[in-house]
N, C-alpha and C positions, 0 to 999 in steps of 0.2 A: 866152602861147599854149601851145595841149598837147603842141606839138613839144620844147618847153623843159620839159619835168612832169619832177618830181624822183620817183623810186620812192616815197617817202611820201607826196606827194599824187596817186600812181597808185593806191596800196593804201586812201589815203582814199576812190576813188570807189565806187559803188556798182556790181554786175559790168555791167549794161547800158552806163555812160558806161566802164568799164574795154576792154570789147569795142569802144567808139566809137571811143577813143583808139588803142588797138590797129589796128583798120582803116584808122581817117583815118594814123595818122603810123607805125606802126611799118613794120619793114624786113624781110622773111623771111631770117632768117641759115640756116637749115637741117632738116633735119629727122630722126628718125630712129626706128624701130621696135623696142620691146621690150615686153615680157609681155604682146601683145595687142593693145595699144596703139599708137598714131600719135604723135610727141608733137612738137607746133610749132615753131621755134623764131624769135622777133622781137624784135629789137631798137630800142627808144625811147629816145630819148636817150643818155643814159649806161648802161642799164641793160637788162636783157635779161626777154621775157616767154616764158615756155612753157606752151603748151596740150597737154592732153592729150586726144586726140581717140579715138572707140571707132568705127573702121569697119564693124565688123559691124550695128550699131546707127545708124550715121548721126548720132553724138551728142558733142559737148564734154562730156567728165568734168569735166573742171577748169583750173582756170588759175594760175599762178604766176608772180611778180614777185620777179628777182634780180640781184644784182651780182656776188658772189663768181663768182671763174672757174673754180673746181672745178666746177660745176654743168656747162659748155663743154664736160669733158670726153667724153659719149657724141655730141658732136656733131665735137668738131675730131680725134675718130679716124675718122671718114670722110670726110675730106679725104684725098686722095693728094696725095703731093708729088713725084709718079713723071715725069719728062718737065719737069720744073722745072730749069732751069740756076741755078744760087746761085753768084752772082761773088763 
């Protein structure tokens, strides 16, 4: 099932079933704006996909399929952790 797809046969699809998959099972973890740009962020499965979306235009630039957690990083600094008790 696509809910189970490993990032290599997510990068094997072609971008219409990539977009399919993405809709049907992915998760929206966040999102966040730089150089003009909108850029998605979704998580499937084990691994995470970002879109980069151009609002002025109404258009998906691009899309990208990753694991590494550096990639996280312009997303998990707009998380506040302000009002959060940590026992």
């Amino acid at each position: 099932m696509l809910e189970d797809i490993t990032i290599k046969e997510f990068n094997s699809l072609d971008e219409a079933e990539q977009f399919e998959a993405l809709w049907e099972y992915g998760q929206i973890v966040g999102h966040v704006f730089q150089n003009g740009f909108k850029f998605m962020l979704y998580q499937i499965s084990n691994f995470y996909v970002e879109i980069k979306y151009d609002d002025e235009t109404n258009a998906i630039k691009g899309l990208r399929a990753f694991e590494d957690t550096e990639s996280l990083d312009p997303y998990l600094k707009r998380i506040s952790l302000k009002g959060i008790n940590i026992v």
